[in-house]
gemmi code that builds the backbone of each chain (N, CA, C; Angstrom):
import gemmi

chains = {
    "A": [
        ("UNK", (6.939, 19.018, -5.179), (5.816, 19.781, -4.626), (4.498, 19.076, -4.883)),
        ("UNK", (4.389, 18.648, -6.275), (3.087, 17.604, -6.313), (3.282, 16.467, -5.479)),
        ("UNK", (4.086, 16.481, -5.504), (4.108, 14.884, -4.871), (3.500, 14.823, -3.228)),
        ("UNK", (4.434, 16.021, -3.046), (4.030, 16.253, -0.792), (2.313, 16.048, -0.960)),
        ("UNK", (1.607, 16.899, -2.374), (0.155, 17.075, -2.453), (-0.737, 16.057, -2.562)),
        ("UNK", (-0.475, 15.053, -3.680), (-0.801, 14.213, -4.232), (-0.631, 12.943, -3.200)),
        ("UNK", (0.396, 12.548, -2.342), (1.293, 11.614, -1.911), (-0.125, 11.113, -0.626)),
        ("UNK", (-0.283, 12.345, 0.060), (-1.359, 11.959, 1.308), (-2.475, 11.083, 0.604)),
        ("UNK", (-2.653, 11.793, -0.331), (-4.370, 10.906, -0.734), (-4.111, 9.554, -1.227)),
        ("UNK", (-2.854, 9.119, -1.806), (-2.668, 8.152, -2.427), (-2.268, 7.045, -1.051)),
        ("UNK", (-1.729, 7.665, -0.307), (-1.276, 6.796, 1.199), (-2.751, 6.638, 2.029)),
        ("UNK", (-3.407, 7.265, 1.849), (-4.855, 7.520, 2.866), (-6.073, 6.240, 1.632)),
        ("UNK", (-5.888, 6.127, 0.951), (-6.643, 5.212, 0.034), (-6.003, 4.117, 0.006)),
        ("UNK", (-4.564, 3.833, 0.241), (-3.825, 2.394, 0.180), (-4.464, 2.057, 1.513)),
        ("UNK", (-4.204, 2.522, 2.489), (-4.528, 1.978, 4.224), (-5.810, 1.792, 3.758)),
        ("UNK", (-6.820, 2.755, 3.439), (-8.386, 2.151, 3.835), (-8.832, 1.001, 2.578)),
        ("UNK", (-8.029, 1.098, 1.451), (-8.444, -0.275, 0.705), (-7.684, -1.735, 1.225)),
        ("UNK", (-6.670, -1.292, 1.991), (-6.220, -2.493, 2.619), (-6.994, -2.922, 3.860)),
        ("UNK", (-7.606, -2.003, 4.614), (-8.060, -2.085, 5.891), (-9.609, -2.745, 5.448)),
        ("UNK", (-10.030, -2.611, 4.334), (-11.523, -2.536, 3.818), (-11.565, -4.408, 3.573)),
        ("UNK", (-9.914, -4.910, 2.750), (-9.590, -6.204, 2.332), (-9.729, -6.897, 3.402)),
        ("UNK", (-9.055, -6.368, 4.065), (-9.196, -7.342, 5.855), (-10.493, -7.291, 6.056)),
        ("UNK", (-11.320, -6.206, 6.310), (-12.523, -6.521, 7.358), (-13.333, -7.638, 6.180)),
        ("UNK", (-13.169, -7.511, 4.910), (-14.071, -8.549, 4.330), (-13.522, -9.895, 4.260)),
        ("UNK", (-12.178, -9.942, 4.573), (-12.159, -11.775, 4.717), (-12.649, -12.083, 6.334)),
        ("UNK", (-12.081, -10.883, 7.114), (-12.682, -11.649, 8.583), (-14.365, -12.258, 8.307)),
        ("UNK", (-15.265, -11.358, 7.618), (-16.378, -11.304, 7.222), (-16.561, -12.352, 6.697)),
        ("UNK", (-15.944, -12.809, 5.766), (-15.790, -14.418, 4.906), (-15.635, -15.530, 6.257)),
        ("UNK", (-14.687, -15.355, 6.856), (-14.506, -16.155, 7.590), (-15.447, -16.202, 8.884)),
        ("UNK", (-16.289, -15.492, 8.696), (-17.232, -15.791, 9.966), (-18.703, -15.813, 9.254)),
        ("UNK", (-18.980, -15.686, 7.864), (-20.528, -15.988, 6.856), (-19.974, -17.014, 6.967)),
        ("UNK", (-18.965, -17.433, 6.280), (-19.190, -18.460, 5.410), (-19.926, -20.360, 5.900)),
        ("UNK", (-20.479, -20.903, 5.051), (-21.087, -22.158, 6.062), (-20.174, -23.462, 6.276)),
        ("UNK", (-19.069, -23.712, 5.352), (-18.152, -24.635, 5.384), (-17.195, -24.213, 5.706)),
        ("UNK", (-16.299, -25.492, 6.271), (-14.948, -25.066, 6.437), (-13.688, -24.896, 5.072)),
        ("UNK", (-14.531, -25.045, 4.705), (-12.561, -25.104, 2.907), (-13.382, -23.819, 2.511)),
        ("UNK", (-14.774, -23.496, 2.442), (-14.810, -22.648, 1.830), (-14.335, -21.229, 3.104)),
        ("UNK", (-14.865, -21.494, 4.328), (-14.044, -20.586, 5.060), (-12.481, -20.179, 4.990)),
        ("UNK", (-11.938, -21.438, 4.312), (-10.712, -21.280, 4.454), (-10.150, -20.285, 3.110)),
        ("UNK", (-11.204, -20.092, 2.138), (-10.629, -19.488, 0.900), (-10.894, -17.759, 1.504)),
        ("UNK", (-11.232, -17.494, 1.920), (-11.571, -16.025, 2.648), (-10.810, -15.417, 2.914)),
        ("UNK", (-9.619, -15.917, 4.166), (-8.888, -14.980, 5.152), (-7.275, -14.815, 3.927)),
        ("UNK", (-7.626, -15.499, 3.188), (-6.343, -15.785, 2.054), (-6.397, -14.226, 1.656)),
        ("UNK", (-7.357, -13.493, 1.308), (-7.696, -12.605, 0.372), (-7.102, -11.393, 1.549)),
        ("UNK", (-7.377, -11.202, 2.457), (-6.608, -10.280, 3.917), (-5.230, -10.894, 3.812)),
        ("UNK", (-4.641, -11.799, 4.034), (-3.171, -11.809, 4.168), (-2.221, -11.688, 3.021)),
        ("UNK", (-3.079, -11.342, 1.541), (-1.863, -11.026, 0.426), (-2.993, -9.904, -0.005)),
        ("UNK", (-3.626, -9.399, -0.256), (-3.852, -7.782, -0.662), (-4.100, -7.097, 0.356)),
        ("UNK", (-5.170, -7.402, 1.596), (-5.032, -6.512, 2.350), (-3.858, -6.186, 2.993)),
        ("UNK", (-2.727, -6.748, 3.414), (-1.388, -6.422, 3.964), (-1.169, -5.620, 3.398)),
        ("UNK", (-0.994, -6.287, 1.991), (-0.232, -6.009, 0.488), (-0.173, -4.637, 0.728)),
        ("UNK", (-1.753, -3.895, 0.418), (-1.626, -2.572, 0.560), (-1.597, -1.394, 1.418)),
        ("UNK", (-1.899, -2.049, 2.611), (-1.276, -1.852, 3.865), (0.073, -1.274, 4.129)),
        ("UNK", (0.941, -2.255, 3.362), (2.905, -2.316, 3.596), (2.956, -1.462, 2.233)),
        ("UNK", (1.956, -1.504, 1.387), (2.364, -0.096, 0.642), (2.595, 1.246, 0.702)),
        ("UNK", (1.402, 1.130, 1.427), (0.975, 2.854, 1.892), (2.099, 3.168, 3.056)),
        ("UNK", (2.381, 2.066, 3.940), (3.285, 2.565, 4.743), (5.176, 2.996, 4.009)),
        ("UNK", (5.037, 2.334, 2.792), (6.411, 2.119, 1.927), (6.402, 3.322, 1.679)),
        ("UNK", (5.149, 3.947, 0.795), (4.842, 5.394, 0.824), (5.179, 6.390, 1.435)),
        ("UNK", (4.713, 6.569, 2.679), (4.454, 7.136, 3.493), (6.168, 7.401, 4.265)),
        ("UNK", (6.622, 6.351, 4.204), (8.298, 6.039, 4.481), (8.963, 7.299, 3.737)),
        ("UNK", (8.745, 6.716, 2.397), (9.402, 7.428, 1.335), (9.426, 9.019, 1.284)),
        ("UNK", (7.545, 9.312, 1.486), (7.831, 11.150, 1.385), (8.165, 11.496, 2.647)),
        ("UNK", (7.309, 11.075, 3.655), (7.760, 12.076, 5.201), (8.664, 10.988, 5.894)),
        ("UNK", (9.695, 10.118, 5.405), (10.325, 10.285, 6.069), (11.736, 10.023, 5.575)),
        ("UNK", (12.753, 8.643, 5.802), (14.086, 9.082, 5.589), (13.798, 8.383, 4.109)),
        ("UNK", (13.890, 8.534, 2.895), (13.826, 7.724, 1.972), (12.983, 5.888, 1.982)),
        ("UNK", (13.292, 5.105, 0.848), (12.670, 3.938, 0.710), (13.185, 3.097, 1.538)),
        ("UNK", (11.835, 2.413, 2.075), (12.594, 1.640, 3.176), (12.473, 0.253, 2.544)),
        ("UNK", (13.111, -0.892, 2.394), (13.086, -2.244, 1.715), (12.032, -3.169, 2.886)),
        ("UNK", (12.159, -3.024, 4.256), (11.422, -3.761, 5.230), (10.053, -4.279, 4.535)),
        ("UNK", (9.299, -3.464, 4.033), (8.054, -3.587, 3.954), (7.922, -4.916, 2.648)),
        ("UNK", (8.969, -5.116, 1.347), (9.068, -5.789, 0.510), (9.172, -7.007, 1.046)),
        ("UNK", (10.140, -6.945, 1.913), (10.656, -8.360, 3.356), (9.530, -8.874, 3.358)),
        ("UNK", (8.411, -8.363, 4.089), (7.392, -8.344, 4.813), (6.509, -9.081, 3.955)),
        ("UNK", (6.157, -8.640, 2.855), (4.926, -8.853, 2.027), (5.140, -10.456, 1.083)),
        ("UNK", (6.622, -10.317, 1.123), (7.372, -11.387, 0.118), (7.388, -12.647, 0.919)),
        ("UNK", (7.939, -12.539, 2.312), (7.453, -13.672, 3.090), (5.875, -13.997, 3.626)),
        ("UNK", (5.199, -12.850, 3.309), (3.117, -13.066, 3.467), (3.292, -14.189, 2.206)),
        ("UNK", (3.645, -13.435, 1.547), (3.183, -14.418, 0.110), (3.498, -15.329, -0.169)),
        ("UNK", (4.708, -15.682, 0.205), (5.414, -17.470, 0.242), (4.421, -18.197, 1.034)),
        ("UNK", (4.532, -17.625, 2.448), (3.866, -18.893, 3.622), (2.042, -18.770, 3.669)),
        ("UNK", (2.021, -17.937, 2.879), (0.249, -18.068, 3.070), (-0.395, -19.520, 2.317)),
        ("UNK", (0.023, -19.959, 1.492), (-0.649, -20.825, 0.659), (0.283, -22.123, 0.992)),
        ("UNK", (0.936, -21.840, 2.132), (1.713, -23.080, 2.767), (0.888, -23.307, 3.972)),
        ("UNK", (0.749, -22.162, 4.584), (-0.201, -22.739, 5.945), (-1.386, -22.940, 5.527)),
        ("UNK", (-2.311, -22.549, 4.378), (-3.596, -22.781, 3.698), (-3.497, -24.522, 3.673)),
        ("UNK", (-2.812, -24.973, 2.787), (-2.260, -26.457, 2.145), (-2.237, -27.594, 3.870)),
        ("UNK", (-2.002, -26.513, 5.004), (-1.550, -27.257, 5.886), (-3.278, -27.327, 6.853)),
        ("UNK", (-3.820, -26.410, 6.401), (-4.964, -26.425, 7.130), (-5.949, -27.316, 6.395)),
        ("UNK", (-5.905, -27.371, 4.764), (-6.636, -27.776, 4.025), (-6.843, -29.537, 4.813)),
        ("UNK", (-4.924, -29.873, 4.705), (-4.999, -31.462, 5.007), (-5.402, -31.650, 6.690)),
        ("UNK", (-5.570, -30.621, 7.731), (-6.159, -30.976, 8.700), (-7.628, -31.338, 8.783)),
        ("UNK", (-8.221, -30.857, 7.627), (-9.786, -30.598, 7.126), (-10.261, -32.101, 6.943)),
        ("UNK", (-8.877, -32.312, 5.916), (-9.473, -33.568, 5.047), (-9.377, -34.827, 6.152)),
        ("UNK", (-8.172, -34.888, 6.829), (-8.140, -35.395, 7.949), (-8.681, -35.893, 8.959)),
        ("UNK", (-9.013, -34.912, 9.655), (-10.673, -34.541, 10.417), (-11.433, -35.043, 10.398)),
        ("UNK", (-11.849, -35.332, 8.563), (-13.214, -35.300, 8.171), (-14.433, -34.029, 8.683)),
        ("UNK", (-13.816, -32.932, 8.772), (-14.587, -32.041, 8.762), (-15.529, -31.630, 7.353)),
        ("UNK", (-15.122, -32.082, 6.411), (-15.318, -31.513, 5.232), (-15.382, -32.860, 4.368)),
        ("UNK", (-16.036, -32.739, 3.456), (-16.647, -33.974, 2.690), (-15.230, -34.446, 1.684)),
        ("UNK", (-14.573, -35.586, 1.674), (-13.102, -36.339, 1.153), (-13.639, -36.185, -0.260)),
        ("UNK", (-12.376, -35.835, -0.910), (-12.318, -35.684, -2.328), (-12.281, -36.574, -2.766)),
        ("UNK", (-13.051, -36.985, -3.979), (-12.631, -37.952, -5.307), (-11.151, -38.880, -4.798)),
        ("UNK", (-11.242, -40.425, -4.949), (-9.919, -40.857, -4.902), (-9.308, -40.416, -6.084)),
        ("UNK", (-7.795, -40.277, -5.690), (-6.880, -39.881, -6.880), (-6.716, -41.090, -7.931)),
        ("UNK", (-6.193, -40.968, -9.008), (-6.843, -41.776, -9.889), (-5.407, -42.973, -10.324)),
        ("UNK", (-3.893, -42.330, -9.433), (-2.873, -43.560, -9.288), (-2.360, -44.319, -8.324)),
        ("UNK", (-3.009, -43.554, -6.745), (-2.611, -43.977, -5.746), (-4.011, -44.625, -5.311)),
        ("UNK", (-4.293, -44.947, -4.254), (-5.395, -45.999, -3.556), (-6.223, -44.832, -2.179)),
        ("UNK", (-5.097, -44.246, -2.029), (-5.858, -42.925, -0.975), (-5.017, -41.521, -1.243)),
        ("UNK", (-5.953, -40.877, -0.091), (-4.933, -39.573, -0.334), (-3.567, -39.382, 1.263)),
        ("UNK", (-2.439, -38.767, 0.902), (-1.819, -39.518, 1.603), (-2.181, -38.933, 2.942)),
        ("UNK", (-2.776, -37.664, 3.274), (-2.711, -37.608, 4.584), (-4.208, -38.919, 4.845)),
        ("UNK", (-4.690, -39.613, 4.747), (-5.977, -40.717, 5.010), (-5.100, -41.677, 5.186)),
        ("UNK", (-4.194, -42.278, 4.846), (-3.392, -43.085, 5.074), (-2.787, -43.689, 6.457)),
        ("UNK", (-3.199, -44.774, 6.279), (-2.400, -45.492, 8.309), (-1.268, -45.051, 7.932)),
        ("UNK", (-0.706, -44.935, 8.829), (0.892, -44.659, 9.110), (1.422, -45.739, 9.659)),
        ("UNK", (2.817, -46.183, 8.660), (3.503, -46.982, 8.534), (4.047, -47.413, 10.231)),
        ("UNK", (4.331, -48.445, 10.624), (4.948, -48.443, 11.664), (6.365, -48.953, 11.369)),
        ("UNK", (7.560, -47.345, 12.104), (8.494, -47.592, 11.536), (9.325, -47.251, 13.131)),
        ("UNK", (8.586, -48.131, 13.848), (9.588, -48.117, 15.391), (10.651, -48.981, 15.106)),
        ("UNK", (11.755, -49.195, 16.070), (12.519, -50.148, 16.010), (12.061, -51.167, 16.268)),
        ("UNK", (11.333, -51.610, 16.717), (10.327, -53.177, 16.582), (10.208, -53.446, 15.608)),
        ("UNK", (9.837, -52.970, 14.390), (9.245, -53.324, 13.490), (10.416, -53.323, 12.277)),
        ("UNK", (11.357, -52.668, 12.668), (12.744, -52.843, 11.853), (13.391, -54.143, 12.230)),
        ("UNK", (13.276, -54.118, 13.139), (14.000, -55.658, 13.477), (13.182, -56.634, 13.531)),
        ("UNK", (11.982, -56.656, 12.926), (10.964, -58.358, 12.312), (11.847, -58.385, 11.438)),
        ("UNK", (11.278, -57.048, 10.033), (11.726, -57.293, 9.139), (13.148, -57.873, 8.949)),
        ("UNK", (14.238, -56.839, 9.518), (15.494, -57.262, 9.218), (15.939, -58.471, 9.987)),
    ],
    "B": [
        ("UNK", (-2.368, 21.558, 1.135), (-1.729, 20.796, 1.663), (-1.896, 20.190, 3.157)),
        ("UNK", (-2.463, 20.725, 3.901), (-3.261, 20.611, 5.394), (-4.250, 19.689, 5.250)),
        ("UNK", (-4.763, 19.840, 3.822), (-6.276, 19.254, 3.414), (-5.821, 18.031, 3.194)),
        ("UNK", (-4.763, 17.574, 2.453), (-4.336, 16.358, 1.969), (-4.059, 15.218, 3.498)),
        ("UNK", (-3.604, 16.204, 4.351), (-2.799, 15.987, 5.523), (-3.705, 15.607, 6.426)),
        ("UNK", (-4.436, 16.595, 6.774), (-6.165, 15.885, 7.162), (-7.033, 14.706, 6.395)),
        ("UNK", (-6.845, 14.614, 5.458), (-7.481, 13.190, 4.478), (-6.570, 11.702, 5.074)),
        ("UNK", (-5.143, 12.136, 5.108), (-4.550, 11.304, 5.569), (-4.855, 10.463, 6.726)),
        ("UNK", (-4.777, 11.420, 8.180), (-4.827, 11.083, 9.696), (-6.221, 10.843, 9.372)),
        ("UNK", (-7.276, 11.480, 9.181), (-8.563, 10.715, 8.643), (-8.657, 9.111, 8.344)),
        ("UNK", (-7.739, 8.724, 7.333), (-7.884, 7.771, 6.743), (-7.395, 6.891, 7.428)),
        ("UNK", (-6.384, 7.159, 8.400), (-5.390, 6.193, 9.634), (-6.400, 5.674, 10.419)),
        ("UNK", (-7.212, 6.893, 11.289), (-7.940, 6.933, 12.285), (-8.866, 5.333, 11.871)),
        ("UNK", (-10.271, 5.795, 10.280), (-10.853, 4.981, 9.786), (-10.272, 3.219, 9.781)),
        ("UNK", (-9.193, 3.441, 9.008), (-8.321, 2.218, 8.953), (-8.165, 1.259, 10.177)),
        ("UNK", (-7.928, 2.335, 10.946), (-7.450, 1.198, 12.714), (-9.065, 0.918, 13.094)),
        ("UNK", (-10.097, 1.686, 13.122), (-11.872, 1.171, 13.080), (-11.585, -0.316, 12.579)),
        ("UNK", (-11.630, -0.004, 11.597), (-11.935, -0.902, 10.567), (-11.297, -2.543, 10.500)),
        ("UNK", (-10.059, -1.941, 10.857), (-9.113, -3.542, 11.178), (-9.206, -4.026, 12.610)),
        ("UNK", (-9.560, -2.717, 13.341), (-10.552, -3.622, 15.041), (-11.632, -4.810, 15.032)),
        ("UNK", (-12.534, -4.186, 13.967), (-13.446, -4.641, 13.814), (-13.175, -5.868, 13.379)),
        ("UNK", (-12.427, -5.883, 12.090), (-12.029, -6.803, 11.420), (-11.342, -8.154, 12.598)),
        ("UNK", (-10.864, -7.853, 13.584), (-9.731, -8.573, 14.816), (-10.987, -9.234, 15.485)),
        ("UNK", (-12.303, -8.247, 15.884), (-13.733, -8.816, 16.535), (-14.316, -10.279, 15.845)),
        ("UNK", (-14.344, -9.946, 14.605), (-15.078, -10.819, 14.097), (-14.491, -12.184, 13.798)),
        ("UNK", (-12.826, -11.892, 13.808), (-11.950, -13.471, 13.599), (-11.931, -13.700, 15.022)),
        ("UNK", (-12.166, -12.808, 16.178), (-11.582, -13.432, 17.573), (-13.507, -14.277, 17.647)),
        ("UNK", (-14.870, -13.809, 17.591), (-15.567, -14.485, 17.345), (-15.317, -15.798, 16.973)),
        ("UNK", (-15.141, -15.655, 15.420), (-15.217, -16.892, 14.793), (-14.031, -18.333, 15.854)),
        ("UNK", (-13.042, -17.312, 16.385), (-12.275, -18.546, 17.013), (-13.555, -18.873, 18.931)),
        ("UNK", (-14.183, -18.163, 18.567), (-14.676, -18.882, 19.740), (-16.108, -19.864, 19.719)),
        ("UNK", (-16.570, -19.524, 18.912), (-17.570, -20.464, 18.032), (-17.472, -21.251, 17.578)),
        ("UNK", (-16.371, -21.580, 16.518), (-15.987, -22.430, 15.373), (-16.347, -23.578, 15.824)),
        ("UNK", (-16.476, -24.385, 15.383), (-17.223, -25.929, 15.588), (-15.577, -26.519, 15.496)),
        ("UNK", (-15.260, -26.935, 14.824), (-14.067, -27.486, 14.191), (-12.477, -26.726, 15.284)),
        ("UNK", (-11.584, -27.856, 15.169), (-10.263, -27.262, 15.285), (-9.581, -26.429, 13.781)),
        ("UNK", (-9.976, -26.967, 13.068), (-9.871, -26.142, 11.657), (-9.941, -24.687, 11.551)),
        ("UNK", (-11.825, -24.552, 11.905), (-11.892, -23.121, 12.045), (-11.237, -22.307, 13.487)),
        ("UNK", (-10.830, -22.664, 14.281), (-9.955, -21.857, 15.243), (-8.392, -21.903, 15.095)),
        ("UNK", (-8.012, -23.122, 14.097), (-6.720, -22.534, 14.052), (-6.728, -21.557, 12.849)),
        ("UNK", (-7.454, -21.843, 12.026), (-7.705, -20.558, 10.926), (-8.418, -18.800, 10.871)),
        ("UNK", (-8.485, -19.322, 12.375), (-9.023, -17.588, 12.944), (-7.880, -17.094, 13.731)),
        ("UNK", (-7.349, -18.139, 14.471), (-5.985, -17.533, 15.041), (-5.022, -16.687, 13.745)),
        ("UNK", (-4.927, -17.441, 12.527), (-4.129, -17.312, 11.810), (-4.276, -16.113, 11.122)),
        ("UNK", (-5.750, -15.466, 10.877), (-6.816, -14.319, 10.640), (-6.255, -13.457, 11.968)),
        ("UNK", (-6.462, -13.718, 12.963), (-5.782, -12.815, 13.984), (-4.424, -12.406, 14.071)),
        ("UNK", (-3.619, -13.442, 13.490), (-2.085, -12.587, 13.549), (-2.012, -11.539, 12.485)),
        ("UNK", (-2.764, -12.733, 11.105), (-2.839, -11.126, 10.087), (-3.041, -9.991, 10.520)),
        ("UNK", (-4.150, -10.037, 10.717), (-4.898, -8.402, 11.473), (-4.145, -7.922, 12.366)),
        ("UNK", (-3.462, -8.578, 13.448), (-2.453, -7.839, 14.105), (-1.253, -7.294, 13.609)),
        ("UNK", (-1.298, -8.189, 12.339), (0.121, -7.446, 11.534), (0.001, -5.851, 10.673)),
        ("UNK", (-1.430, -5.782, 10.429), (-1.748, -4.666, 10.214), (-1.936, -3.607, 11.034)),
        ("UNK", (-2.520, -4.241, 12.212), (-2.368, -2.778, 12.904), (-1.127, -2.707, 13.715)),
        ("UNK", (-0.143, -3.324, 13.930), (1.397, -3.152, 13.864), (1.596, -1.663, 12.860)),
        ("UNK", (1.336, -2.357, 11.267), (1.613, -1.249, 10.124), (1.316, -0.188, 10.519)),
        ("UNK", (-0.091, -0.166, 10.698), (-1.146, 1.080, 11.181), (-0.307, 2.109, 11.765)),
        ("UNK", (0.273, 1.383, 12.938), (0.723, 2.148, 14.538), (1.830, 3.046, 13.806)),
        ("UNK", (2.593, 2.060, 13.177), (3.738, 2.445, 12.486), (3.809, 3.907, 11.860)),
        ("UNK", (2.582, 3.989, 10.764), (2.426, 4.823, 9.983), (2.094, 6.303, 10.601)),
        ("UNK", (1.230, 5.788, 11.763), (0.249, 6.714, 12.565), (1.364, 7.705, 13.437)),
        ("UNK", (2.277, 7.077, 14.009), (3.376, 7.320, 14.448), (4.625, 8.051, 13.992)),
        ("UNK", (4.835, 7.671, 12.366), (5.725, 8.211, 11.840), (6.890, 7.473, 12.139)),
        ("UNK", (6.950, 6.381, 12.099), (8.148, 5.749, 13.045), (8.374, 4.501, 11.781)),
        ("UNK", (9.302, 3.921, 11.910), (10.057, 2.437, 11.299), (10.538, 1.702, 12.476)),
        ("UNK", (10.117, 2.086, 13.253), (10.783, 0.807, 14.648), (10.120, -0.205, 14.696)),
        ("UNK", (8.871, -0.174, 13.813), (7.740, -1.371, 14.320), (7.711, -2.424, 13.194)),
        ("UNK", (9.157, -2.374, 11.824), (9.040, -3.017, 11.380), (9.538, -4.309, 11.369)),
        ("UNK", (10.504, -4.382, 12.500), (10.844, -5.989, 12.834), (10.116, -6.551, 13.500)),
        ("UNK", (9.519, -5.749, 14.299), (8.106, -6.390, 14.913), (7.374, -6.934, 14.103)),
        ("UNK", (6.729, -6.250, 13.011), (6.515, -7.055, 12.196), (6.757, -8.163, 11.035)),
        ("UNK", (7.792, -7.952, 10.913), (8.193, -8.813, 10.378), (8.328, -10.535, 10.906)),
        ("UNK", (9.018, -10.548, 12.806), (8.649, -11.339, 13.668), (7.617, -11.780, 13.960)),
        ("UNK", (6.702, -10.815, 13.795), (5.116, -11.387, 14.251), (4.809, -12.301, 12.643)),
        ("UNK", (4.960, -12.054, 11.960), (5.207, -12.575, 10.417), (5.614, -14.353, 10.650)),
        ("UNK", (6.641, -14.341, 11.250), (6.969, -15.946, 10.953), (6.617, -16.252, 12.065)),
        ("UNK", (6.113, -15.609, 13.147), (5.298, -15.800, 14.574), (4.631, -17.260, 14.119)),
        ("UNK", (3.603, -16.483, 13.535), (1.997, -16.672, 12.923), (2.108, -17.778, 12.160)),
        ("UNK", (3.181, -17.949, 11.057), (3.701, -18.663, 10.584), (3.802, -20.346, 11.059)),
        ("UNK", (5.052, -20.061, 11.771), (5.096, -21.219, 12.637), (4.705, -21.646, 13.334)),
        ("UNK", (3.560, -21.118, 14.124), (2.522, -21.700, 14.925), (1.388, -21.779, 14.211)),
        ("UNK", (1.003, -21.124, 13.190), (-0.229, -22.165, 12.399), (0.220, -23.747, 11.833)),
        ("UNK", (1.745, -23.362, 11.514), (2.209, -24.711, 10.948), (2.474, -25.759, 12.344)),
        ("UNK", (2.808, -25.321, 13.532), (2.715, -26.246, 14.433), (1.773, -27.116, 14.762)),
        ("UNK", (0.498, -25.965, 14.811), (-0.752, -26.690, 15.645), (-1.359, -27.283, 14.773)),
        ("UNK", (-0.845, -27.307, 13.089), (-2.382, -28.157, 11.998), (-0.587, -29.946, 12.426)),
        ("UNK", (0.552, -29.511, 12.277), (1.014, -30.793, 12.247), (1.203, -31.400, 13.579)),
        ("UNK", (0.702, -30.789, 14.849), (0.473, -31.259, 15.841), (-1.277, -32.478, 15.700)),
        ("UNK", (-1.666, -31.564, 15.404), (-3.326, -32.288, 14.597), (-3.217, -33.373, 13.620)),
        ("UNK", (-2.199, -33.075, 13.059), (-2.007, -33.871, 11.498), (-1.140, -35.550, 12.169)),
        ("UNK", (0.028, -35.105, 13.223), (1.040, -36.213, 13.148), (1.265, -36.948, 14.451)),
        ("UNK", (0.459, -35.740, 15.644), (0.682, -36.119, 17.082), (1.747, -35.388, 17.669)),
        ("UNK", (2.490, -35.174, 16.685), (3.344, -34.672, 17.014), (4.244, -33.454, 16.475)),
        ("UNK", (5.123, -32.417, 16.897), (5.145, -31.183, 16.378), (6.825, -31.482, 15.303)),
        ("UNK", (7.468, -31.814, 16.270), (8.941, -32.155, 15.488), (9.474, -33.736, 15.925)),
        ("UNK", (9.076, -34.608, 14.735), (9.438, -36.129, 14.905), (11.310, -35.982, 15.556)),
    ],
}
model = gemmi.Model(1)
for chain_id, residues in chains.items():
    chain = gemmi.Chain(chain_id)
    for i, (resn, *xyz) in enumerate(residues, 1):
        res = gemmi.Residue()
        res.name, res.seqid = resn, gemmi.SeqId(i, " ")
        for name, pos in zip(("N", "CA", "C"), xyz):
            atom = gemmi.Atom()
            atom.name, atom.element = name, gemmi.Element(name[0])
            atom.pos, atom.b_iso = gemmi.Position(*pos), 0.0
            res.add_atom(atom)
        chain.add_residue(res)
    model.add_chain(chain)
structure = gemmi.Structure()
structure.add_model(model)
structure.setup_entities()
């Protein structure tokens, strides 16, 4: 009986603190004046704002409707793996680019590897060597 | 209990505002952005946000049908942010 009571307000505060997470990285991502630092923004919407998003709906599952649903764990567990994989992937398009000012050389290799010519490894070039 | 119930659909209603808005300002940023950087990183801001109001609909609805949808739209987003930075990055998408 507490719970049917209690349950709305706690589901009605997960959505609008998740909904609140999103509108401030879009917000990040459209202040901000650089690009890496734009890029640290929308990070903060795709693992808490979801986050609590797929909560409230886990919630919401649970009292009004058929029991716990696992989908939403699915959901949040694969946000959280691939977010800081496609971040890593945007970062090296940056550096790439040269949109964004090149980091410090690393201090065992000679560059960083996405700056690097790319090897030519056609079959032409297999058969000089070999 | 009506009251709680009303705080709720309240809070849905607010929520879907809020993550519209939120969809405005990344579909902006992808049309401005100087950089290919910042538009593939607003696209990527846009699937988020669409993945939420997927949730939203879901909740608003009372329904679980919309969660493979989301979940699909999930590695959607995924694999096409990872396409278009190693399309940028290599020339090419799958050597």
């Amino acid at each position: 009986m507490t719970l049917e009571i209690l349950a709305p307000y706690v589901i009605g505060l997960c959505l609008l603190f998740g909904a609140v997470f999103m509108l401030i990285g879009s917000i990040a991502l459209l202040r901000f004046k650089d690009t890496m630092t734009r890029l640290h923004g929308p990070t903060k919407a795709s693992t808490l704002g979801v986050g609590a998003l797929l909560f409230g709906s886990m919630l919401y599952s649970e009292v009004f409707g058929a029991g716990w649903s696992i989908h939403e764990i699915l959901i949040i567990a694969f946000l959280f793996v691939t977010a800081p994989i496609a971040a890593n992937f945007l970062a090296k398009v940056a550096i790439h680019k040269g949109t964004c000012e090149t980091p410090p050389k690393p201090s065992s290799d000679t560059t960083w590897a996405t700056l690097k010519a790319p090897e030519d490894d056609s079959d032409g070039a297999q058969a000089k060597q070999g | 209990m009506s009251l709680a119930r009303e705080f709720m659909d309240m809070a849905i209603f607010l929520a879907f505002i809020i993550v519209g808005l939120a969809q405005v300002l990344a579909m902006i940023r992808l049309v401005i952005g100087p950089g290919t950087v910042d538009r593939i990183l607003a696209l990527d801001t846009m699937v988020i946000n669409a993945i939420g109001l997927i949730v939203l609909l879901g909740v608003s609805q009372g329904t679980r049908i919309y969660f493979e949808v989301t979940l699909i739209f999930a590695m959607f987003g995924f694999v096409s942010t990872v396409a278009y930075a190693r399309y940028v990055l290599r020339g090419d998408i799958i050597e």
